[in-house]
Residue, then its C-alpha position, 0 to 999 in steps of 0.5 A: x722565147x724564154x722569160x726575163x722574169x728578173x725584168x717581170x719584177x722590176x717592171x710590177x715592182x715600178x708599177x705596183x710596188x714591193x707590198x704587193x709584188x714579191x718573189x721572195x722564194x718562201x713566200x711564192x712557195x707557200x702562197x701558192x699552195x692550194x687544196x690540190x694535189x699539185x705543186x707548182x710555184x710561180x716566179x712571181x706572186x702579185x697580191x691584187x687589192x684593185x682592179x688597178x693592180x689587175x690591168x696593171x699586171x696583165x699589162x706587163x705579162x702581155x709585154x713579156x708573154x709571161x703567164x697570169x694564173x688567177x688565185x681566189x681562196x686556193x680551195x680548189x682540189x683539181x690544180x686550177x689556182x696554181x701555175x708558172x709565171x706569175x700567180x695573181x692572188x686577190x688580196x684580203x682587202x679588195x673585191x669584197x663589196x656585197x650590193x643587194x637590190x632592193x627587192x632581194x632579189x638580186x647580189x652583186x658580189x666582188x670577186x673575194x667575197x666568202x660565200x658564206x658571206x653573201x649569205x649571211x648577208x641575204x639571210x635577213x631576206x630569206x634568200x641566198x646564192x644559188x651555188x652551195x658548195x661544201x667549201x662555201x664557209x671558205x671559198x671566194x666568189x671568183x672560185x666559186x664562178x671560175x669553176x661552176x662549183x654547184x653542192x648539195x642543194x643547188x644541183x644543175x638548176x640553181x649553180x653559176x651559170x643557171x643564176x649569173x646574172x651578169x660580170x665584171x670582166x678584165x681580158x688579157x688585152x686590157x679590154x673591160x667588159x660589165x655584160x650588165x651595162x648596155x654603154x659597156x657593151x657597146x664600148x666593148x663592141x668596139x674594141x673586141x669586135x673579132x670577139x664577138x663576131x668569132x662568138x656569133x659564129x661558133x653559136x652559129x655553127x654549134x646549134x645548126x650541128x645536130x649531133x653536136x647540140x645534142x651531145x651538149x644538151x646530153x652531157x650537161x643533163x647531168x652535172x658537168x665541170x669538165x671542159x668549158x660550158x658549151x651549153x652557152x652556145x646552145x642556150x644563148x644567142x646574144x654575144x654578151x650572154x655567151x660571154x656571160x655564161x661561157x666565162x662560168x666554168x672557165x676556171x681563169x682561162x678566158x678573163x679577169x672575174x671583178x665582179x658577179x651578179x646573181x639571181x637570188x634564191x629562196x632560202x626556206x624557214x623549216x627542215x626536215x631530216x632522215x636518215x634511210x638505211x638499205x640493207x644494200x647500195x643497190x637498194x639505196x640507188x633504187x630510191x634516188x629515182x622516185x625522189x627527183x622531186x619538188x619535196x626533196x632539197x637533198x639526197x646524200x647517199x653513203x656507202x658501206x665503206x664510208x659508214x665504217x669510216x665514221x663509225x664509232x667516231x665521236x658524234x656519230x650515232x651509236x647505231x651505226x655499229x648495229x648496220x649489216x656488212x654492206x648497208x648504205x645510207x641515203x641521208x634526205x632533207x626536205x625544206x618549206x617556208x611553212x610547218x604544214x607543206x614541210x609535212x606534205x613534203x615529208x610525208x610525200x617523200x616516205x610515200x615515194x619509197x616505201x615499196x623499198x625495204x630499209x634497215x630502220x623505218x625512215x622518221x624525219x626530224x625538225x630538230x636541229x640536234x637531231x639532224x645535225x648528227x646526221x649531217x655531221x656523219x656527212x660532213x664528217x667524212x672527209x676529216x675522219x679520212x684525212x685525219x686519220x690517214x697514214x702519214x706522208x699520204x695525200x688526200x685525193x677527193x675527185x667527183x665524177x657524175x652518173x645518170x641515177x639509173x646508173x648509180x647503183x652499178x657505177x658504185x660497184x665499179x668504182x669500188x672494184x678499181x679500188x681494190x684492183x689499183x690499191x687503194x681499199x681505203x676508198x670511199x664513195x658518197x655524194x649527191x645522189x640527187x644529181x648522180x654525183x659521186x665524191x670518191x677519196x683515196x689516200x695515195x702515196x707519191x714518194x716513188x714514181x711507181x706509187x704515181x704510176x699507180x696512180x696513172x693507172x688508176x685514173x685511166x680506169x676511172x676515165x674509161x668507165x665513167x666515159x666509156x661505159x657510163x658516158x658520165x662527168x669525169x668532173x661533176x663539179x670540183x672544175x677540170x683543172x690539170x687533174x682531168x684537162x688529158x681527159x677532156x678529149x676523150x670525154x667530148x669527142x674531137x668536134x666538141x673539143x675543138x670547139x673549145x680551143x677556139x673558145x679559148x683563142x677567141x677569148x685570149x688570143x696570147x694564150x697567157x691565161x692560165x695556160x695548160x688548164x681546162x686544155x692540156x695536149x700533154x696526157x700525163x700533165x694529171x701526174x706531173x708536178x705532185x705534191x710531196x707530203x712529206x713526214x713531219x710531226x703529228x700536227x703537221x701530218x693531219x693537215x689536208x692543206x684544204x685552206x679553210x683556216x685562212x678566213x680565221x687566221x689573223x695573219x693571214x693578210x700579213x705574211x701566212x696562214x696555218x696551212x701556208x706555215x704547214x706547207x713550208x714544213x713539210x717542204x723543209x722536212x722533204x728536203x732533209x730527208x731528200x738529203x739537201x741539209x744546206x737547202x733544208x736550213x736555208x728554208x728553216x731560216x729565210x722562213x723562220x719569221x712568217x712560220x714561226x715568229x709571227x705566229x699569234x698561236x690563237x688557235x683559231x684556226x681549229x674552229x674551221x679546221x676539218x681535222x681538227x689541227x691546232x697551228x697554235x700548239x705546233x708552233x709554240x712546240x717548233x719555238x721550244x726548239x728554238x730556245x738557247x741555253x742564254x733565253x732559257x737561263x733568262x726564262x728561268x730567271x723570269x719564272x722564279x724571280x717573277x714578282x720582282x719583274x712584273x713589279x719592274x715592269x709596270x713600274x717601268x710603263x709608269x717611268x716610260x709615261x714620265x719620259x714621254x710627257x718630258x721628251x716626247x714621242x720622238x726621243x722616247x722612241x729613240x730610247x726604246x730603239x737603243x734598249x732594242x739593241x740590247x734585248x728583243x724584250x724592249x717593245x716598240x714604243x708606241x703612244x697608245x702605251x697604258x701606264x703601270x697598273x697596281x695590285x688590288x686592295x681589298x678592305x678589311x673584312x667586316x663581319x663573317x656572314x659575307x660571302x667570300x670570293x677570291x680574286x686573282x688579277x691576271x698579269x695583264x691587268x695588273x701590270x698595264x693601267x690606263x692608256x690615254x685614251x681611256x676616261x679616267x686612271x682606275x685600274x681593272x684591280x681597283x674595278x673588280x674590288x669594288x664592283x665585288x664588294x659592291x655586290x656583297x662579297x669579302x674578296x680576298x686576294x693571294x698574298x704573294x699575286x705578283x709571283x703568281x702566273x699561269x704560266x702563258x708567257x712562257x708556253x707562248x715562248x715554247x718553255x714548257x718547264x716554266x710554264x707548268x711550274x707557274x701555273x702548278x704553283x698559282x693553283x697551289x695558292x689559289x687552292x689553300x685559300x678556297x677553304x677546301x673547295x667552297x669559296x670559288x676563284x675569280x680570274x680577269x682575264x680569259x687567256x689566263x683562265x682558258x690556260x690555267x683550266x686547260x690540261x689542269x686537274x683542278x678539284x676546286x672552282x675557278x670562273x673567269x669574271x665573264x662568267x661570274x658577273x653574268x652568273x652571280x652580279x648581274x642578278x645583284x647588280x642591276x643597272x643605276x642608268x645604261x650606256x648607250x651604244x658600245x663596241x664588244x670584242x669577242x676575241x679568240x679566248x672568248x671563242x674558244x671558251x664559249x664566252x661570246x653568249x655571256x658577254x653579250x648578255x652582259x653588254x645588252x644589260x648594261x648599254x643600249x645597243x652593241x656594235x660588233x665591227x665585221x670581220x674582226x676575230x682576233x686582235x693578233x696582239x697575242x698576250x706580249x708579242x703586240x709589244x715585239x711585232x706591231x705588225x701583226x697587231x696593225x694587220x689583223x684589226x687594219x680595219x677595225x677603226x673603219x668599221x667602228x660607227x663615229x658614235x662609237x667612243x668606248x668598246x669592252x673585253x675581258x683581256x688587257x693584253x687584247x685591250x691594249x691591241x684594239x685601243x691602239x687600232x681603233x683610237x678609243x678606249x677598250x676596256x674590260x667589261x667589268x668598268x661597263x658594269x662597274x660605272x653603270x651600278x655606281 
């Protein structure tokens, strides 16, 4: 029976309403995309903040039979967070409660808490979640659960299924189900009785069948996410603990996962590290084996291939280039809460294979910028690789597991599949430990032969993990559509049978996530594959693995960069597929959430694996955008600059005076006129400051001042107070005087309102004004500096960041974050302190490293620093807050919330910034000169 998915919408949109239902077609094309290699967009996307919109959602695919696939953070590499129907995605408010107990020992975590997260959280108590996957900084608890993702640390002893301690569960049939409460438990019993008995059964039935049991207890001896976790019906006995163990590793298909909570564990004060270098894999493997002791916490082991793909790269140690042809490295860590046991460990850990030879002599280190290195040469292979890989290729990273004897041997074969099917840029490394290899290729699937190949390839890689190694097809990234044909194979027919039952059991209707985990299709692995088409440089890098979409301040509004990525790319592939009127039709329907609403902060690069910049390729796709009409008006606003930035602050003054007169109703009608006329005319909005003035130095008295010259970047001297601000001083005025308080002649270029560094116009994509600006403001900054030897002084960050950045600059330009902290805080001591103050450390400050200073700056200056949780970027990104509000409303939506009541006054270093987080929070944000300013009067 076929689908009314029109019908679908209008029953979720009755129900939940359009902010949270959608089936514009942009939208569930690029929220759909996840760190698979698999495209699949649903006809509807539901954005869930509450487990509310959850029952209300499966409530309505019940009715309709319409699939529900369950989407955390979308890191997953093996195509479980994608599907047909509806795509229930946890939005960027809800799920995301942390309850500690009060021993520690306990988490109770929601299911879109970050895992880095929890563990900030826990750190304060030594403790931390048992699962540590590479994705940690990045992935959501209900992925982290859904898939039993384990890592480098936890192994088979310390995932999801060995510390869960109980969850929050919603099925299919609307049932609820906390399996840590008895009164829920009984409740449940009621309701779901065929359940619970179904589960009794197949406990019953699995642990009296010897060989069945058997071959469990064997398979998950090693790590294993293939299938569901039959281990459950061998371990437990009780109903409530099967399903509380089942649910681990069932990737969406048995329940709604609200809630987890965990056992904590220990996380130790002191590391260790050192790098083993073999002549040979084999060597390497041989050491695994004596090292499955308490000492060691990890052992990753590296391939030759994989030290030729980070040699020579930056970071990486120098040496690498000396190794012999067919060296491997086994990378080991060692942990301990006390120096001495650090150094048995260490010491034991030589012991166990010292009969081995190595390349180097094995020397551990406790310093953290020596084994950093050595954890960046792990960590960096999967940027280099991506990164660096052909364009229009994908990136393919699967994990397969061993018995550690096999290690050695398994290494050379999958290396010799390799080469067989094409793919010699292949690399093997992982956690050797726990036999668990990571292999990454680099396909093409333009054609269907390159998808043949790659069909070709994974029967291989299936057959000799299963058939002469008996391993994991999937150690730990999750079975998923990429393995689901070889679930079968690698079970047997008893045990997968078993598992279909499960499923019945668990979701009689079969809406679950269908066509994951279990797939009758044996070619379901090669179908729906993503096409990486060939866009640009920036675009082409992308590995769509997500990680940018914690930092990005729109994500929660309409997309992150690799959702903005995707959409391109597809654009890209249907012009090159020849559909020109789809191709346009997606560049205009997407133009607002790829383009427009872009804050091209860049800090989608702090958490970027390869290194991609969304900031600079969005303000390049503006350049295309700009029209002979805007770029005559760019041009006139570059060379007539001093007179529109005069108009403009005195037009802020004009607006304030319209406002007290009319007020806010009638003034914003004048603001919605002047709209009509030019996209330049901003929202009005009451938080709006009045005009601000350029600065007036006194006269110099004397010639034995040291000299200064100061610049007030556009911000602060266009826009002045705003009323929620103490008093009308302007930041020109504030600086003057705390500089000349401080002992110094400032002086100030005669032409300033002329003057820009040009982020305006870069922001608009008009490169041509936006480096005459800034060449033009170093020009004149530079004829005052008397050859180099008076430094200048700049109030704003962005500016600053923008007129270093790319800029061959002979003479000092300082931010005034760095020059108070360096040269006022030594001369200025504090007369009397603030009490407690909110700081904002903003995407400039991110990026320039200034976060330190100003926090320095604050602690001596005020008693105490609030920094609300969670806040990164303001999105007023310089003067789009005026032009789209929204992205401002979005990104600090919870800014007033996490601010404490006490809180009356919160400090930055960008006016523009300022402005953002004033209109959000209700209080006054100003630069931290006032701070220092007001307590050395």
């Amino acid at each position: 029976m076929s689908i009314d998915y029109s019908q679908v919408h209008r029953e979720l949109l009755s129900r939940l309403g359009p902010k949270a239902v959608t089936d514009d077609p942009v939208r569930r094309f690029a929220w759909s995309t996840d760190g698979s290699y698999f495209r699949i967009v649903p006809q509807l996307v539901v954005t869930a903040n509450t487990l509310k919109e959850v029952e209300e959602t499966l409530a309505v695919a019940r009715q309709h039979n319409a699939p529900v696939t369950f989407r955390a953070a979308g890191t997953s590499l093996s195509g479980q967070a994608v599907g047909e129907g509806i795509l229930l995605r946890l939005g960027y408010d809800g799920f995301r409660n942390i309850d500690i107990s009060d021993d520690h020992r306990r988490v109770t975590l929601g299911a879109a808490v970050i895992g880095s997260d929890a563990n900030a959280k826990l750190k304060p108590f030594d403790r931390k979640i048992g699962p540590d996957p590479a994705t940690l900084a990045s992935c959501m608890v209900g992925g982290i659960v859904a898939n039993n993702a384990s890592g480098m640390c936890c192994g088979t002893t310390e995932n999801s299924y060995k510390t869960i301690a109980s969850a929050k569960l919603l099925f299919a049939d609307g049932t609820y189900l906390d399996t840590g409460d008895e009164a829920s438990r009984r409740a449940f019993a009621e309701k779901r009785p065929e359940l619970i008995s179904t589960l009794a059964e197949l406990g019953e039935q699995t642990r009296s069948n010897e060989v069945l049991s058997n071959r469990i207890r064997h398979k998950f001896s090693i790590k294993n996410t293939t299938g569901y976790s039959l281990n459950a019906l061998v371990d437990y006995i009780d109903p409530f603990d099967l399903i509380n163990h089942l649910i681990v590793g069932s990737e969406g298909t048995f329940a709604f996962v609200e809630e987890v909570t965990y056992h904590t564990v220990e996380e130790a004060k002191f590391k260790a590290s050192a790098m083993a270098v073999f002549f040979n894999m084999v060597d390497a493997a041989s050491a695994i084996p004596p090292l499955q002791m308490d000492a060691v916490a990890a052992g990753e082991l590296l391939d030759w291939a994989s030290i030729k793909a980070v040699t020579g790269k930056p970071g990486m140690p120098e040496w690498l280039s000396d190794l012999p042809e067919g060296a491997a490295i086994l990378l080991i860590e060692c942990r301990a809460n006390d120096l001495e046991t650090l150094e048995d460990y260490t010491r034991q850990t030589i012991d166990a294979i010292k009969h081995i030879d190595t390349e180097r002599p094995i020397e551990f280190s406790t310093e953290p910028a020596v084994y950093g290195q050595y954890w960046a040469m792990r960590s960096g292979l999967f940027p280099i690789i991506g990164g660096e890989r052909p364009k229009g290729t994908s990136v393919i990273i699967e994990d397969v597991a061993f018995r550690v004897e096999d290690l050695a041997s398994a290494a050379a074969d999958l290396t010799e599949l390799f080469h067989k099917h094409g793919y010699p840029e292949g690399v093997i490394y992982g956690h050797a430990l726990d036999g668990n290899f990571h292999f990454i290729i680099t396909p093409h699937f333009k054609r269907q032969q390159d998808i043949d190949q790659f069909d070709r390839f994974m029967q291989d890689v299936a057959k000799l993990v299963i058939d002469k190694y008996d391993g994991s097809m999937k150690a730990e990234h999750g079975t998923g559509r990429a393995v689901a044909p070889f679930v079968e194979m690698e079970w047997g027919v008893q045990a997968y049978e078993m598992m279909k039952k499960l499923k019945a059991a668990f979701d009689p209707q079969g809406i679950l996530n269908p066509g994951v985990v279990l797939n009758d299709d044996k070619e379901i692995h090669v179908k729906a594959i993503k096409q990486a088409a060939v866009v640009d440089d920036w675009v082409d890098r992308c590995i769509e693995c997500g990680f940018c979409e914690k930092t990005c301040p729109t994500s929660e509004l309409n997309m992150s960069p690799r959702q903005r990525i995707t959409t391109l790319r597809e654009i890209a592939r249907l012009e090159q597929e020849g559909d020109q009127h789809g191709a346009a039709k997606l560049r205009a329907d997407a133009q607002y959430d790829v383009i427009d609403t872009c804050t091209a902060c860049q800090l989608c690069t702090i958490s970027c694996p390869v290194d991609n910049n969304m900031g600079m390729l969005v303000r390049q796709l503006r350049t295309d955008l700009i029209d002979s009409t805007a770029q005559k008006v760019l041009d006139f606003q570059a060379n007539h600059f001093g007179k529109v930035n005069a108009v403009l602050s005195t037009g802020f003054n004009v607006l304030h005076g319209i406002h007290k007169l009319t007020g806010s109703t009638v003034t914003g009608k004048i603001m919605d006129l002047g709209r009509k006329v030019s996209k330049e005319v901003p929202y009005w909005d009451p938080s709006f400051p009045k005009g601000s003035n350029l600065p007036s130095p006194q006269a110099a008295v004397g010639n034995d001042k040291p000299r200064v010259v100061y610049f007030p970047a556009c911000g602060g001297r266009t826009f002045g107070a705003t009323p929620e601000d103490p008093d009308d001083t302007t930041l020109p005025d504030v600086m003057v005087a705390l500089l000349e308080r401080a002992g110094y002649q400032v002086l100030v270029p005669g032409n300033t309102r002329q003057l820009c560094c040009g982020q305006m116009w870069e922001s608009k994509g008009d490169y041509k004004n936006a480096d005459f600006k800034r060449n033009e403001m170093v020009q004149a900054l530079k004829e005052m500096t008397d050859d180099g030897r008076i430094p200048v002084i700049i109030d704003a960050l962005s500016c600053t960041k923008r007129t270093l950045q790319d800029s061959d600059i002979d003479f000092k330009i300082l931010d005034a974050v760095d020059f108070i902290h360096d040269e006022l805080m030594d001369r200025l001591p504090p007369s009397r302190k603030k009490g407690a103050v909110a700081l904002h450390v903003g995407c400039s400050a991110t990026h320039m490293g200034a976060g330190a200073k100003m926090e320095a700056i604050v602690n001596r200056y005020a008693e105490e620093i609030v920094r609300p949780e969670g806040i990164i970027c303001c999105g007023f990104a310089g003067e789009k807050g005026l032009y789209k509000p929204e992205i401002n409303a979005s990104a600090l939506r919870h800014l007033k919330e996490r601010l404490p009541s006490e809180i009356s006054e919160g400090y930055y270093a960008n006016r523009m910034c300022e402005m953002g987080l004033t209109r959000q929070s209700g209080i006054s944000y100003r630069h931290l000169a006032y701070l220092v300013e007001e307590c050395t009067r």
